[in-house]
Residue, then its C-alpha position, 0 to 999 in steps of 0.5 A: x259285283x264288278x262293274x266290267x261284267x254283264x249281269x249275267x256273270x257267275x261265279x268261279x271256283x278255281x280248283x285243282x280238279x276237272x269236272x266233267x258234265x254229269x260227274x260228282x264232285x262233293x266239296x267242302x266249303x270253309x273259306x270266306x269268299x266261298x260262304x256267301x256264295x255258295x249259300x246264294x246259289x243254294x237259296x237261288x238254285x243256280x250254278x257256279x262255275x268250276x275252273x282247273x287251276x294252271x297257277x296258285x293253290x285251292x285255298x288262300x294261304x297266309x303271306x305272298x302266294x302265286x295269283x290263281x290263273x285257271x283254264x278258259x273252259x270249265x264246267x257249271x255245278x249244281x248243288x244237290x246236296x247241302x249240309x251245314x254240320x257247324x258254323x263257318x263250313x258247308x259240305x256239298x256235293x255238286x253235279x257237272x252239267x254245261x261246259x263253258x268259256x270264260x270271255x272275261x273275268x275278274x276278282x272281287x276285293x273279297x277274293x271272289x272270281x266273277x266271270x262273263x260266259x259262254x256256254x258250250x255245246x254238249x256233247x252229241x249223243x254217239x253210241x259206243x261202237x262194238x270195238x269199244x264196248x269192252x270200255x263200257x263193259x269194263x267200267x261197269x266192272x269197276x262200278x261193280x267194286x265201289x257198289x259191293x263197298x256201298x260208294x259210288x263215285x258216278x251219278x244217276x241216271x248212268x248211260x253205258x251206251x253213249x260214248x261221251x258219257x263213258x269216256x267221261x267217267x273213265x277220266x273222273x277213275x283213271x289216274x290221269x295227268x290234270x293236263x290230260x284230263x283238261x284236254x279231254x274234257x274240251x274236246x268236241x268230238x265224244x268218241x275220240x275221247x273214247x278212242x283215247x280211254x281205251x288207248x290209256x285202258x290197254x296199257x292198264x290192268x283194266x284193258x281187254 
């Protein structure tokens, strides 16, 4: 642990992907400075933070390479499922659940990113309104296609009424710009994000 961070700071894995709350997000871990940690939050039960990358690259690579530099909000991940198929990798998969705001962070000698935090408000519970449901009964469409493949890409329990929660796993579908989908899983207000899928839904083969 550094010495400048409360005992209370987590740790960070900056990594070139969004995670919305609720969303999955499976992982395979083989890098040393991620072993140890996510064995503990294992073994404890608590999260870690995922943060999107805005400079530097998912793994460590041999010789000068850009330092990472990643977003200020991100998104704690619980583990619940952990698989050791040989030694030196762990595959995971992690569930989304509280966004928070990086206040200070640093790196530990051994390339891991401890942070202080706070957390965030979630998302207020807002029906989706008649004019969007077409978003809601679309994606329940979609999720149709990966259940006849027996893949689902979302987790239980699903929440096809609230708008937050529907606009949360169009952005995990949709091919959206990694900027974009920062911005969308920032905003405070679900059913803007809402308003937005749809706008990017209509001009796709998934719109009305």
């Amino acid at each position: 642990m550094t010495t400048s961070l409360s005992a209370d700071a987590i740790p960070l894995f900056p990594l070139g992907v969004v995670l919305f709350p609720d969303g999955m997000l499976p992982l395979r871990i083989f890098e040393v400075r991620y072993l140890t940690m996510i064995k503990q939050c294992h073994k404890t039960g608590k999260p870690f933070g995922v943060v999107a990358l805005t400079q530097g690259q998912d793994v460590q690579r041999p010789g000068p390479t850009p330092g990472e530099r990643f977003h200020a909000i991100g998104t704690l991940a619980e583990i619940i499922d952990y698989q050791t198929p040989q030694p030196g990798l762990i595959e995971i998969v992690t569930r989304g659940t509280s966004r928070f705001k990086v206040t200070a962070s640093e790196q530990t000698p051994h390339g891991l990113w401890m942070a202080d935090v706070d957390m965030l408000p979630a998302d207020p519970h807002v029906k989706v309104p008649s004019d969007l449901a077409y978003v809601a009964a679309n994606l329940v469409r979609m999720l149709e296609v990966f259940e006849s493949a027996e893949v689902s890409p979302i987790l239980e329990p699903s929440r096809f009424d609230a708008a937050g929660w529907v606009a949360n796993r169009w952005c995990e579908l949709l091919p959206v710009p990694a900027e974009d989908r920062q911005r969308m899983m920032e905003m405070t207000d679900p059913l803007l994000r809402l308003e937005l899928i749809s706008d990017l839904l209509d001009m796709t083969e998934f719109g009305r």
